[in-house]
Backbone and ligand atoms as CSV (ligand in chain L), in Angstrom:
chain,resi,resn,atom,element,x,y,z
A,1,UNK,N,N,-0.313,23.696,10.255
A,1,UNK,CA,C,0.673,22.597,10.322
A,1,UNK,C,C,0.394,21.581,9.220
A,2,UNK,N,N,1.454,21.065,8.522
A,2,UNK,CA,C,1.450,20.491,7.396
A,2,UNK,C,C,1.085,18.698,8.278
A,3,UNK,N,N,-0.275,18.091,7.274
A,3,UNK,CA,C,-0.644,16.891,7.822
A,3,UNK,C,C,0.423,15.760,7.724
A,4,UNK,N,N,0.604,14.461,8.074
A,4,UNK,CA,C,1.501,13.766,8.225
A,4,UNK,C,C,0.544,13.064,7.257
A,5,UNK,N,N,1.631,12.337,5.842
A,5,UNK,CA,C,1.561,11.275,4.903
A,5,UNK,C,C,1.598,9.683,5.534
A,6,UNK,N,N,0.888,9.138,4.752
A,6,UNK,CA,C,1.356,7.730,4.521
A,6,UNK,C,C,1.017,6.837,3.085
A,7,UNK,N,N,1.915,6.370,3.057
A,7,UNK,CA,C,2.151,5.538,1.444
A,7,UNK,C,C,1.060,4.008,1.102
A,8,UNK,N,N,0.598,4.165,0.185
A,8,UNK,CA,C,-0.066,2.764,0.332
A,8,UNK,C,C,0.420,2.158,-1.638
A,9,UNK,N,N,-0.189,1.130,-1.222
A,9,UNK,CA,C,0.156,0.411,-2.768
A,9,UNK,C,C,-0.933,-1.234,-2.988
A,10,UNK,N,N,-2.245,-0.750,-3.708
A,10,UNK,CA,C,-2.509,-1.658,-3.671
A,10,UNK,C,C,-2.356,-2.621,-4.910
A,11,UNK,N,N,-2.188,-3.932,-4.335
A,11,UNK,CA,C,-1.247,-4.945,-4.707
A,11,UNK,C,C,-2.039,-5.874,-5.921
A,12,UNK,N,N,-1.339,-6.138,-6.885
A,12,UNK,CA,C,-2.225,-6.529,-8.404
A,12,UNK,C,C,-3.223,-7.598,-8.115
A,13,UNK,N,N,-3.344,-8.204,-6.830
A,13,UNK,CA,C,-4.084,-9.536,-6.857
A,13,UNK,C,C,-5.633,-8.433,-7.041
A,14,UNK,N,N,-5.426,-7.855,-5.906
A,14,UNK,CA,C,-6.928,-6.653,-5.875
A,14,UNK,C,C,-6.759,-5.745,-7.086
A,15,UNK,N,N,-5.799,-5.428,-7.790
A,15,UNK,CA,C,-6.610,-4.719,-9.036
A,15,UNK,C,C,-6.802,-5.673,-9.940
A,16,UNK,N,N,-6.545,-6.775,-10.120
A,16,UNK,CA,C,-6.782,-7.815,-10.615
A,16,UNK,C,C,-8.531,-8.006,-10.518
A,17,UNK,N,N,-8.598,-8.203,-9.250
A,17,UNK,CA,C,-9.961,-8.603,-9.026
A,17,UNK,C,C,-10.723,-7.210,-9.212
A,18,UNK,N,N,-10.373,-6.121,-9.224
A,18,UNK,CA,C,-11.504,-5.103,-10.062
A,18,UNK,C,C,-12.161,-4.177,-8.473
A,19,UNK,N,N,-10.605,-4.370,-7.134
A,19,UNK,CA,C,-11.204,-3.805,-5.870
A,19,UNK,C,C,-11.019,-2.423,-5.802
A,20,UNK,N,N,-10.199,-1.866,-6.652
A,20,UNK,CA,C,-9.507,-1.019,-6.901
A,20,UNK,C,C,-10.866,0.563,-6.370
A,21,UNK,N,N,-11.854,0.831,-6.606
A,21,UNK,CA,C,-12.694,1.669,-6.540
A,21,UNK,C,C,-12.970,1.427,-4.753
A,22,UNK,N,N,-13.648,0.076,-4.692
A,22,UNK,CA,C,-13.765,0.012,-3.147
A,22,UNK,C,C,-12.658,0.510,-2.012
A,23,UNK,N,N,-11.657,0.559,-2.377
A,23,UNK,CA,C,-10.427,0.453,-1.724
A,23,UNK,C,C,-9.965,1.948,-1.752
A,24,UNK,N,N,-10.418,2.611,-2.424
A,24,UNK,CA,C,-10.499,3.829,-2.570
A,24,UNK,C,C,-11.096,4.801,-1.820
A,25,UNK,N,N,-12.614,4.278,-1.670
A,25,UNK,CA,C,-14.074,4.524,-1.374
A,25,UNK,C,C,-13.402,4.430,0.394
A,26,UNK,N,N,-13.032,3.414,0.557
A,26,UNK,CA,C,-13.133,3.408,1.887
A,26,UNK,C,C,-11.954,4.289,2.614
A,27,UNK,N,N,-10.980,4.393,1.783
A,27,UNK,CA,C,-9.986,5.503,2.413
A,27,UNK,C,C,-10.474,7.044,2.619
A,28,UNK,N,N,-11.164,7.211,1.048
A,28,UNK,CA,C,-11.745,8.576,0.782
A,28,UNK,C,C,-12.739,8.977,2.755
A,29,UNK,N,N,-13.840,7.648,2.866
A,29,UNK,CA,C,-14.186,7.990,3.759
A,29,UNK,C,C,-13.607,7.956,4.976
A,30,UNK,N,N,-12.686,6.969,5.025
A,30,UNK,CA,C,-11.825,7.455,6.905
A,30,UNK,C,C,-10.972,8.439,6.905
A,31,UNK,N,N,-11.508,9.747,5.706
A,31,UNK,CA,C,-10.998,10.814,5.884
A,31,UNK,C,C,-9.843,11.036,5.552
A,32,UNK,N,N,-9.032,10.498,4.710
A,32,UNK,CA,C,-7.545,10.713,4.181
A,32,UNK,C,C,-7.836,11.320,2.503
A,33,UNK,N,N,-6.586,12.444,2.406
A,33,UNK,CA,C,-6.680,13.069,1.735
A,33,UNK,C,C,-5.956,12.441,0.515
A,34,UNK,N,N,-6.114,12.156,-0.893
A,34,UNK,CA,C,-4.974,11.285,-2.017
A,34,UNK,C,C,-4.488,12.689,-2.366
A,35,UNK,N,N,-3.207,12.620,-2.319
A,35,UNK,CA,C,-2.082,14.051,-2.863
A,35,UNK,C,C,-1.295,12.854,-3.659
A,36,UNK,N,N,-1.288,11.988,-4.260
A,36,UNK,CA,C,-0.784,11.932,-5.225
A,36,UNK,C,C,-1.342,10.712,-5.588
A,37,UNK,N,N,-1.208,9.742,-7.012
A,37,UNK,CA,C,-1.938,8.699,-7.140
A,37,UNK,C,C,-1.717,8.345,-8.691
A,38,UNK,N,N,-0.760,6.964,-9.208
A,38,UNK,CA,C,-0.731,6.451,-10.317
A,38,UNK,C,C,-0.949,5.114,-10.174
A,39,UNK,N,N,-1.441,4.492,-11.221
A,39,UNK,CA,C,-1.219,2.885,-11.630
A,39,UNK,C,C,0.132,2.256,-12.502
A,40,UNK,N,N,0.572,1.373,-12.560
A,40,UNK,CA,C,1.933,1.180,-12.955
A,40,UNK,C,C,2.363,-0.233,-12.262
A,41,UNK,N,N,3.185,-0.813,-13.300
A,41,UNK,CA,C,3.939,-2.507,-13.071
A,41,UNK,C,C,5.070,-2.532,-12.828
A,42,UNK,N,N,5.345,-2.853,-11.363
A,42,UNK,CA,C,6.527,-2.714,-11.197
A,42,UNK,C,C,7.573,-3.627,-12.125
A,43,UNK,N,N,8.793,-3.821,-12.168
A,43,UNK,CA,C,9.331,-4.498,-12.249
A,43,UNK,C,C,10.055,-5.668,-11.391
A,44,UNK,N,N,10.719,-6.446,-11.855
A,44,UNK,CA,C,11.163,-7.023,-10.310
A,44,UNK,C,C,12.334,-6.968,-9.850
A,45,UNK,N,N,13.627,-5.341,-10.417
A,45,UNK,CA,C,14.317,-5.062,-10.025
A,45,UNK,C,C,13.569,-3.970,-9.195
A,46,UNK,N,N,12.420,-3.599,-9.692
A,46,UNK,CA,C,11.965,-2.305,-8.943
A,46,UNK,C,C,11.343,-2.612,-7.395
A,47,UNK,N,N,10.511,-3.745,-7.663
A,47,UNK,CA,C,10.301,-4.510,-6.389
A,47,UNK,C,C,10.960,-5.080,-5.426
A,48,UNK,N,N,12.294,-5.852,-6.314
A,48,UNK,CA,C,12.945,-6.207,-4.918
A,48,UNK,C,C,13.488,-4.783,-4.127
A,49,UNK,N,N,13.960,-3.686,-4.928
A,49,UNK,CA,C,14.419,-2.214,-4.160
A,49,UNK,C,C,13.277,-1.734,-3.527
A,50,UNK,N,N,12.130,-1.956,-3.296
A,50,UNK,CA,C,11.354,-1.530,-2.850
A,50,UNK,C,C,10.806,-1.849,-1.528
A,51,UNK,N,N,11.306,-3.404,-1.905
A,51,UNK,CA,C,11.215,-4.284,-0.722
A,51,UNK,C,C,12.427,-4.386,-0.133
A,52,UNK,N,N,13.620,-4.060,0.002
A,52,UNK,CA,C,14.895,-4.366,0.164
A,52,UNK,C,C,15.104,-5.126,1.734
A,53,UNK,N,N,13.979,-4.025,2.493
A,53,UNK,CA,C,14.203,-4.293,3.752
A,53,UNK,C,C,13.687,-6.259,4.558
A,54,UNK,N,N,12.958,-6.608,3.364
A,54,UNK,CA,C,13.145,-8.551,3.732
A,54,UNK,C,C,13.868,-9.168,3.099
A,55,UNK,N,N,15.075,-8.297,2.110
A,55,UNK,CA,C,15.610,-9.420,1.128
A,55,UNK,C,C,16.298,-10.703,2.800
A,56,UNK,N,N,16.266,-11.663,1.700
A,56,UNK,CA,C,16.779,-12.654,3.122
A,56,UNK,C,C,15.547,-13.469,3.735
A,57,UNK,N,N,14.294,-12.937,3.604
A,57,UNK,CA,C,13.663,-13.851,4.244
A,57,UNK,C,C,12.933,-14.638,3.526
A,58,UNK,N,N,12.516,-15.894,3.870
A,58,UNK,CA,C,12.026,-16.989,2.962
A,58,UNK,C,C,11.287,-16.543,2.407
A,59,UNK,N,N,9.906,-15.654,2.393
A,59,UNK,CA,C,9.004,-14.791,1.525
A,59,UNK,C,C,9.452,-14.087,0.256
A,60,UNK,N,N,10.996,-13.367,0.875
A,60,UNK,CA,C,11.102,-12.327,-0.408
A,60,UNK,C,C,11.396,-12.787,-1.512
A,61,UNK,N,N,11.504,-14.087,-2.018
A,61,UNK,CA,C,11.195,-14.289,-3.952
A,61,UNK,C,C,9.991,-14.270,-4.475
A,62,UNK,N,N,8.992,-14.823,-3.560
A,62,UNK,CA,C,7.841,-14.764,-4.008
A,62,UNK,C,C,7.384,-13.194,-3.533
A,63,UNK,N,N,7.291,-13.036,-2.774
A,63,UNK,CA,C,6.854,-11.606,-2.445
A,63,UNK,C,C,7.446,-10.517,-3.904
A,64,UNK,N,N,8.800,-10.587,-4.466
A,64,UNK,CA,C,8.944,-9.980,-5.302
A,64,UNK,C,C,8.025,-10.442,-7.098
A,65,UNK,N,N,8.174,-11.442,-6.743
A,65,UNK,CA,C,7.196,-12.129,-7.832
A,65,UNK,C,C,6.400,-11.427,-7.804
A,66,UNK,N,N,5.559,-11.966,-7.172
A,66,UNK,CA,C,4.289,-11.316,-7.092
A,66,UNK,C,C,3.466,-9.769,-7.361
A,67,UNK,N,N,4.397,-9.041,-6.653
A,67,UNK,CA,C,4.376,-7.484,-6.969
A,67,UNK,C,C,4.858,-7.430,-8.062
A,68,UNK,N,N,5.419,-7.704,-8.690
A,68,UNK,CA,C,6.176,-7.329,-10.309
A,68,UNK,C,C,5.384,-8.612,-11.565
A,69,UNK,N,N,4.094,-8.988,-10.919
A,69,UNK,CA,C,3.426,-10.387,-11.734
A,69,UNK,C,C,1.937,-9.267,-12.547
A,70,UNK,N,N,1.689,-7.876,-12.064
A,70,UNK,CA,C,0.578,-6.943,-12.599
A,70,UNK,C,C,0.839,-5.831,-12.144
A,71,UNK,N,N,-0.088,-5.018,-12.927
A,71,UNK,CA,C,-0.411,-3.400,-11.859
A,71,UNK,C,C,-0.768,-3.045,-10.648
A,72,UNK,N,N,0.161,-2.164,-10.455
A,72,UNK,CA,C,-0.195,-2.285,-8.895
A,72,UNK,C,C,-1.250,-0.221,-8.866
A,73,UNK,N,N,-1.714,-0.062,-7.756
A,73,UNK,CA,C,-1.724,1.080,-7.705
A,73,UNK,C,C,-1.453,1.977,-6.796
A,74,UNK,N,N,-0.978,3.297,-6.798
A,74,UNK,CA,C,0.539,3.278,-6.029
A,74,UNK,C,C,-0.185,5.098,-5.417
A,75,UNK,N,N,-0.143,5.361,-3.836
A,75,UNK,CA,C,-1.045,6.480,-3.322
A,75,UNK,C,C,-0.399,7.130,-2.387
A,76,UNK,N,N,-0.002,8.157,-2.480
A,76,UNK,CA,C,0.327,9.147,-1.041
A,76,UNK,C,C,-1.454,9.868,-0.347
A,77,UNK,N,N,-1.136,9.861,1.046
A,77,UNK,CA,C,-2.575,9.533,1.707
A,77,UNK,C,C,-2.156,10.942,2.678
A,78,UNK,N,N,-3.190,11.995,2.844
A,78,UNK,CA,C,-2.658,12.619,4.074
A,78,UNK,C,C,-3.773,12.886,4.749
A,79,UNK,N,N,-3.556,13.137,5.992
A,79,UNK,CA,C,-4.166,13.192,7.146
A,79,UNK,C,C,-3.635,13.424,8.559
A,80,UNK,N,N,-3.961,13.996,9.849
A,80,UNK,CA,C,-3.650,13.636,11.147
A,80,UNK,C,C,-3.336,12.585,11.255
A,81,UNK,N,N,-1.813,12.325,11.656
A,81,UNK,CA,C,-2.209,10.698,12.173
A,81,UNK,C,C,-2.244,9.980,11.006
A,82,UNK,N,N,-1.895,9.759,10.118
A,82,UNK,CA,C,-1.972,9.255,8.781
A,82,UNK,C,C,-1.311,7.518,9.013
A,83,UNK,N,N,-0.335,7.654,9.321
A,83,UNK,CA,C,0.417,6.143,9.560
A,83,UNK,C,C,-0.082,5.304,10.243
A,84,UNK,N,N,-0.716,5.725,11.169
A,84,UNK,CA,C,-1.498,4.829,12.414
A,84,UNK,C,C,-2.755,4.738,11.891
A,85,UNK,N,N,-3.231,5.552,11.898
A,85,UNK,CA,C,-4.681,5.490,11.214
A,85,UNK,C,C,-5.419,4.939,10.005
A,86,UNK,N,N,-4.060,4.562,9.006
A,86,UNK,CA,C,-4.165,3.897,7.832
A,86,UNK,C,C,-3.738,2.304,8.334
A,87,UNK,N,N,-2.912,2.109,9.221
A,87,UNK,CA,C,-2.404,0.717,10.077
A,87,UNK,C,C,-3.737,0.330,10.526
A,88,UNK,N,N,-4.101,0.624,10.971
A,88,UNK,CA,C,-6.228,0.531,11.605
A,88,UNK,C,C,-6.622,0.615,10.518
A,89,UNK,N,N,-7.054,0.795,9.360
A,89,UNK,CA,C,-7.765,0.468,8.988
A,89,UNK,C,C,-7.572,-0.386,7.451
A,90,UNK,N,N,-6.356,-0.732,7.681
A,90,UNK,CA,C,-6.368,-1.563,6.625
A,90,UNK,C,C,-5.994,-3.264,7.405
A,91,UNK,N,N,-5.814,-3.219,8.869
A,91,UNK,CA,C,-5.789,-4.621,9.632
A,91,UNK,C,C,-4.547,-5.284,9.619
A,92,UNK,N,N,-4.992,-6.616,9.986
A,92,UNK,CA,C,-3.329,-6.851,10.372
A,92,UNK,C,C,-3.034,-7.643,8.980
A,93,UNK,N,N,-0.953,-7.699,9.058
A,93,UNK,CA,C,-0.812,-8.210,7.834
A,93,UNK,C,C,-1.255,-9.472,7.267
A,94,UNK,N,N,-1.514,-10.430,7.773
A,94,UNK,CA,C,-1.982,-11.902,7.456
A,94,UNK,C,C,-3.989,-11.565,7.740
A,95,UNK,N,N,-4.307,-11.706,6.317
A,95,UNK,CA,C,-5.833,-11.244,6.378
A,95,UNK,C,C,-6.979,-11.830,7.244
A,96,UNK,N,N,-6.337,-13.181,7.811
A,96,UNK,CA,C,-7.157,-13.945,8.088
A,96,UNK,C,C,-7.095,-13.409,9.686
A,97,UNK,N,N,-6.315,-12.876,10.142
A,97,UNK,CA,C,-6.192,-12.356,11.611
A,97,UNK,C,C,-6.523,-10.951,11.919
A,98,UNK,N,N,-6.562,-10.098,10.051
A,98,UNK,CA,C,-7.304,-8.798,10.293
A,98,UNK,C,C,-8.920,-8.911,10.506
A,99,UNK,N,N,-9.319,-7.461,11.668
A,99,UNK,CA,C,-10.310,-7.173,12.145
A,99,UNK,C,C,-11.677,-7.519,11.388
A,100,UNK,N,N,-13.071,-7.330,11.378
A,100,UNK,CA,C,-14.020,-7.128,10.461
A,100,UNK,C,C,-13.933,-5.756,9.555
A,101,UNK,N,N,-14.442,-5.239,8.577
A,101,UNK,CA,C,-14.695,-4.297,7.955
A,101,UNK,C,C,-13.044,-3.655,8.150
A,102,UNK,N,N,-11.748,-4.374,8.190
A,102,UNK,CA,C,-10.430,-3.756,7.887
A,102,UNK,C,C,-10.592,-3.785,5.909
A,103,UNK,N,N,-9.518,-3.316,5.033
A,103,UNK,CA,C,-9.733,-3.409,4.084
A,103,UNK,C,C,-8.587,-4.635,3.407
A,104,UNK,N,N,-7.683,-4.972,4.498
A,104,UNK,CA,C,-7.209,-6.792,4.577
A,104,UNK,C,C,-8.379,-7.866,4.649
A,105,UNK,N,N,-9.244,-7.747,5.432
A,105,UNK,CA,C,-10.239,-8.669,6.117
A,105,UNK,C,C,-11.042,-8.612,4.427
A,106,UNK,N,N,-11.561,-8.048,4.021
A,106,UNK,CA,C,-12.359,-7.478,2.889
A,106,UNK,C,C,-12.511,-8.080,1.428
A,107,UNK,N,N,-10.783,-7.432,1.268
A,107,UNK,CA,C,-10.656,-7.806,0.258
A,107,UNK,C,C,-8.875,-8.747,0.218
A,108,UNK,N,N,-8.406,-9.151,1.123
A,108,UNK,CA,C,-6.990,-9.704,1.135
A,108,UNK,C,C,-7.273,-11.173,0.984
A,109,UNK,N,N,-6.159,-12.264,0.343
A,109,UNK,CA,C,-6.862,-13.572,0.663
A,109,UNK,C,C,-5.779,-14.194,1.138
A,110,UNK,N,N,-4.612,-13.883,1.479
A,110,UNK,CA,C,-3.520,-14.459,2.028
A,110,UNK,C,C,-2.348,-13.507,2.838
A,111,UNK,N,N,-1.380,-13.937,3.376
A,111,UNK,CA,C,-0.144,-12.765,3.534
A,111,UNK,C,C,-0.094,-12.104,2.291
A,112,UNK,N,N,0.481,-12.870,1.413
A,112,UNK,CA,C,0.949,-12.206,0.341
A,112,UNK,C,C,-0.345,-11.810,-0.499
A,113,UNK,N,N,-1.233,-11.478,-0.791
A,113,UNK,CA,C,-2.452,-11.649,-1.615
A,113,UNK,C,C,-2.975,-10.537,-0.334
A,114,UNK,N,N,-2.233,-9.813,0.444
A,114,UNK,CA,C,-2.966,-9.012,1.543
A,114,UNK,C,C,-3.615,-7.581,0.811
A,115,UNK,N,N,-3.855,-7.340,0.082
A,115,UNK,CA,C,-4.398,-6.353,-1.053
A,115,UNK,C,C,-4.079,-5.114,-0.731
A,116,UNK,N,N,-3.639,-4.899,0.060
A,116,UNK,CA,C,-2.662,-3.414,0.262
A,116,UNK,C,C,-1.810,-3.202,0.851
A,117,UNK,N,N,-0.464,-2.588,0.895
A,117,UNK,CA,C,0.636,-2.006,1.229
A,117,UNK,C,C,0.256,-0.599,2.563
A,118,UNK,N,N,0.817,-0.771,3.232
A,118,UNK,CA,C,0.895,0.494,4.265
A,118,UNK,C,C,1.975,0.931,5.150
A,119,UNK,N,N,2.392,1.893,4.871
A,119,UNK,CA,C,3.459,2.513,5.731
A,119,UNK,C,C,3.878,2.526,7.175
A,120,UNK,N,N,4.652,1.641,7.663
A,120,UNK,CA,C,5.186,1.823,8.887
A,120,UNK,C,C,5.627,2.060,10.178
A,121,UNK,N,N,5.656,3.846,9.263
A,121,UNK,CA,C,6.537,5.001,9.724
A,121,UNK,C,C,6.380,5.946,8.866
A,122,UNK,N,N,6.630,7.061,10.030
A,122,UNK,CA,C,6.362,8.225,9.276
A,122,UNK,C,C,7.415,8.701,8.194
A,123,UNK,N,N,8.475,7.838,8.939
A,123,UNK,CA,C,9.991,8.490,8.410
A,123,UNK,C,C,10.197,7.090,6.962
A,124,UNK,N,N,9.336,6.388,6.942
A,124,UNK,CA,C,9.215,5.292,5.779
A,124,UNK,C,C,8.333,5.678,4.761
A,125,UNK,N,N,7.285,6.196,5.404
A,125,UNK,CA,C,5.903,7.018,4.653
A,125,UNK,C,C,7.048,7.761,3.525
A,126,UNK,N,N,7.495,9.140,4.136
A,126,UNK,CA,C,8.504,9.647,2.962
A,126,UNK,C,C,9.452,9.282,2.175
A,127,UNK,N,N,10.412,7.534,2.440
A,127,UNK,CA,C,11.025,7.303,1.915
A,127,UNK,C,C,10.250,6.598,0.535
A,128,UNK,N,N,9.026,5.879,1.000
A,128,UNK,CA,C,8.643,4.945,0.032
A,128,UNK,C,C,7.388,5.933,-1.183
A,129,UNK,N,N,7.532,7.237,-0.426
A,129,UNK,CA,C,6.296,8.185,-1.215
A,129,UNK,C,C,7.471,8.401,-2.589
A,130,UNK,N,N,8.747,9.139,-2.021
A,130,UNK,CA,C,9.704,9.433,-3.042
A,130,UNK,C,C,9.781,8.538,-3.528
A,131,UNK,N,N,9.905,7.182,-3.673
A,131,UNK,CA,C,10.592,6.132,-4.481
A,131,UNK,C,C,9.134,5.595,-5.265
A,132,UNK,N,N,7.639,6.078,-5.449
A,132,UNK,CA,C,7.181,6.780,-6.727
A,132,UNK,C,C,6.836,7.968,-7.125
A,133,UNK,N,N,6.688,8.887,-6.154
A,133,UNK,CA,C,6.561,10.370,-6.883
A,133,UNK,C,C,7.554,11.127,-6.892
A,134,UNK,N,N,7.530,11.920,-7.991
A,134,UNK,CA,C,8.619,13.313,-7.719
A,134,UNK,C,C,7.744,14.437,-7.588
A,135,UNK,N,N,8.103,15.243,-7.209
A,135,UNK,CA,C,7.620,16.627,-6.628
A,135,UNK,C,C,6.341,16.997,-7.771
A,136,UNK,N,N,6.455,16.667,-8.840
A,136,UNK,CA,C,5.277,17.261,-9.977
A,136,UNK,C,C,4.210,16.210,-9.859
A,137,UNK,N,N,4.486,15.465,-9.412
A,137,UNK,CA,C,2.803,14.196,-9.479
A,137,UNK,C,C,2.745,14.456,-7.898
A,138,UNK,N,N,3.032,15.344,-6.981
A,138,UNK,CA,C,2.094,15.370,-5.435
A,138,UNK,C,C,1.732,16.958,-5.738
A,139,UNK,N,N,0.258,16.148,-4.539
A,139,UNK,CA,C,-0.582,18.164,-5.003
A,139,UNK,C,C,-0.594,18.128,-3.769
L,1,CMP,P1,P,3.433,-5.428,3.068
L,1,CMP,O1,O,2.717,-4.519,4.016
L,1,CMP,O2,O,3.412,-5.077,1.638
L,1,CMP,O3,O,4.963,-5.538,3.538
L,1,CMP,C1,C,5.754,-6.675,3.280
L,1,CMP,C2,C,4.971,-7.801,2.722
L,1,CMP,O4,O,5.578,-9.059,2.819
L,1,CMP,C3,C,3.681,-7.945,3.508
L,1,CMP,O5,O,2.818,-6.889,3.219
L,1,CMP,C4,C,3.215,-9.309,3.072
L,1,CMP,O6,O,2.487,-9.275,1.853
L,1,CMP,C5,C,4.536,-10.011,2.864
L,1,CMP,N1,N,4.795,-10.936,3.982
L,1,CMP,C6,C,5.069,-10.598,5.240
L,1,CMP,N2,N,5.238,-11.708,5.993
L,1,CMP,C7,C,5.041,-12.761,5.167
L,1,CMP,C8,C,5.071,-14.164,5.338
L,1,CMP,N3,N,5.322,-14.710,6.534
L,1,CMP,N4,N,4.810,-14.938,4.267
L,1,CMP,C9,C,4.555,-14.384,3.056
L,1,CMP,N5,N,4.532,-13.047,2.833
L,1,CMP,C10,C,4.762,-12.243,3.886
């Protein structure tokens, strides 16, 4: 049975700060598999489509800012359980309310400054995997 994906994207404040390996390190070990994986700046037509689903809320100008302000780095993750299991361990969205040793708690320093992106849904996992890979960059 083919494992269930989930999408992550960590966010330029942390490759900024150089977390980029740790953040890695710690997925590698809670056992998720990387099937696909680039670095790349969004834009901020590309961001707000990416984000589409808060346009409207007081966050989403800056939220698009922000993602389209550096490199981000951009990961399809697989595993059992991939969506939930990546939701655990990257904590809750506002860092200051994620767990100890989450990878929000870690390395996040605000909502927005939350240093990684995580999928949802399973049925979001695939929408937001396609909207950066095409079939030749997933193994
Ligand atoms: P993310 O998992 O990338 O999904 C949407 C993002 O919007 C979220 O992480 C936060 O970075 C950001 N966000 C959500 N709620 C707020 C908020 N109340 N204020 C600022 N940013 C927010």
């Amino acid at each position: 049975m083919k494992k269930e994906i989930t999408f992550t994207m960590i966010k330029p404040f942390a490759v900024e700060r150089q977390h980029v390996g740790q953040i890695i390190e710690a997925i590698l070990e809670h056992g998720f598999r990387i099937s696909a994986l680039k670095m790349l700046k969004l834009t901020k037509i590309e961001a707000e489509a990416f984000y589409e689903i808060h346009r409207g809320r007081p966050f989403f100008d800056d939220l698009v800012q922000f993602m389209s302000s550096g490199p981000i780095v951009a990961a399809i993750l697989e595993k059992d359980n991939a969506v939930e299991d990546y939701r655990k361990l990257i904590g809750n969205t506002d860092p200051s309310k994620a767990e100890s040793g989450t990878i929000r708690h870690m390395f996040g320093s605000s909502i927005q400054k939350n240093a990684v992106h995580g999928s949802d849904s399973p049925e979001n996992a695939i929408i937001e995997s396609g909207f950066f890979f095409n079939q030749l960059e997933r193994f």
